[in-house]
C-alpha positions as CSV (number, residue, x, y, z in Angstrom):
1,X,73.4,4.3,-59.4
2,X,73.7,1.2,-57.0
3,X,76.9,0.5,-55.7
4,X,77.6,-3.4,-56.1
5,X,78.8,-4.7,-53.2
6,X,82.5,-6.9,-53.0
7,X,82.5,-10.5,-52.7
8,X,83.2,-12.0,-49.4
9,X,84.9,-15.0,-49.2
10,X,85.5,-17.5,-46.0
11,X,88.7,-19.7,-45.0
12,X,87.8,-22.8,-43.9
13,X,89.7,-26.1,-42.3
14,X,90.7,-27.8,-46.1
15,X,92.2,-24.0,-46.6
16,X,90.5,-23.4,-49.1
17,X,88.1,-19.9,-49.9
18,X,84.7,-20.4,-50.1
19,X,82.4,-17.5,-52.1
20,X,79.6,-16.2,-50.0
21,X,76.8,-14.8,-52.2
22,X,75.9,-11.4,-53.0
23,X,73.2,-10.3,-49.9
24,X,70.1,-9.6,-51.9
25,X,66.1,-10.7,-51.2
26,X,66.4,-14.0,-53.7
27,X,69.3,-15.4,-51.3
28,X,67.8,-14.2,-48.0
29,X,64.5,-16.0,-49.0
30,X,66.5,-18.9,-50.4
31,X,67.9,-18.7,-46.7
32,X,65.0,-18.7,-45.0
33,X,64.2,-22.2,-47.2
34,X,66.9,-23.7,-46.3
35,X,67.3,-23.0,-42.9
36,X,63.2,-23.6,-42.7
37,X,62.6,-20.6,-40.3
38,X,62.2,-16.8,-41.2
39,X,65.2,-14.2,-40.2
40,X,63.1,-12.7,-38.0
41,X,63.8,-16.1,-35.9
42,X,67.5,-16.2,-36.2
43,X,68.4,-14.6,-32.6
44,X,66.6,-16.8,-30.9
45,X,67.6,-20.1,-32.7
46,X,71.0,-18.5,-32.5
47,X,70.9,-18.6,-28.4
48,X,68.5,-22.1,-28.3
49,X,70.1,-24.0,-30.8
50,X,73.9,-22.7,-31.9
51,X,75.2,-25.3,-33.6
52,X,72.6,-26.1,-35.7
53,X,71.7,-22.7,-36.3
54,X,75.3,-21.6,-37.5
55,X,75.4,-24.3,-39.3
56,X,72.6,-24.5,-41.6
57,X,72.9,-20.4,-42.0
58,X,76.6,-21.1,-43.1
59,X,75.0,-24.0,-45.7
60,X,72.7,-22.0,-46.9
61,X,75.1,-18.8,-47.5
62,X,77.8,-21.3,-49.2
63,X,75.1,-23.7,-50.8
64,X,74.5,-20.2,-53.2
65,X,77.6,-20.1,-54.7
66,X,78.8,-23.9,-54.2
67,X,75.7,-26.1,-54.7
68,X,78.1,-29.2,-54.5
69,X,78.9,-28.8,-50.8
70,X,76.3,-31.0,-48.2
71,X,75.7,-29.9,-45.0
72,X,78.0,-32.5,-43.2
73,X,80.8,-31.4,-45.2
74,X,80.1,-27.7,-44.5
75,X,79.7,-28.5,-40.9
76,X,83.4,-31.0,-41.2
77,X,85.0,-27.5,-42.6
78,X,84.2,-25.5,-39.8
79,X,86.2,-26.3,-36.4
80,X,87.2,-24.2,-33.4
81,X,89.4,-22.5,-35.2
82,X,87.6,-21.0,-37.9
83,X,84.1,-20.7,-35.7
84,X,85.9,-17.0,-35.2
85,X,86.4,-15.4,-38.7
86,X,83.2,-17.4,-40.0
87,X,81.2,-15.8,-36.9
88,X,82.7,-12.3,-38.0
89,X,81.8,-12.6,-41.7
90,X,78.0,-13.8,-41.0
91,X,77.4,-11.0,-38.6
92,X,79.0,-8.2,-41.4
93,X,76.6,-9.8,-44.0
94,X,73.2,-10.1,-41.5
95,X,74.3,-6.8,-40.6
96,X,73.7,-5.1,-44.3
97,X,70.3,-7.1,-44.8
């Protein structure tokens, strides 16, 4: 039997939580579309690119569960002070794929 795993959630600027999707091969490919690069590229946008890398990878994660959101806004909802915890989440969820 397959465990399921928990929902994360993120806390950004407005306060608000924002669902992150269940980890699974549909939204790591719907991911990669979005971002328009394959995981296997991530580390080195990562140290190249940061900013944009983050994120696009934090749009594409939230864009799964909040189709609403635009990339502008996700970037708007995202300061200093939550680059942190949103840094620790994304790590813990690349980390299980």
């Amino acid at each position: 039997i397959l465990v399921e795993e928990k929902p994360k959630s993120i806390k950004l600027a407005d306060g608000k939580e924002y669902k992150l999707p269940p980890i699974d091969m549909t939204t790591l490919a719907n991911v990669e579309k979005t971002m328009g690069f394959g995981l296997s590229q991530l580390s080195s946008k990562l140290e190249s690119e940061t900013m944009i890398t983050m994120r696009n990878l934090i749009y594409a994660l939230l864009k799964e569960e909040q189709p609403d959101l635009d990339i502008d806004t996700i970037g708007h909802l995202i300061t200093l002070k939550e680059m942190g915890e949103v840094s620790r989440t994304i790590s813990e969820i690349l980390a299980l794929s």
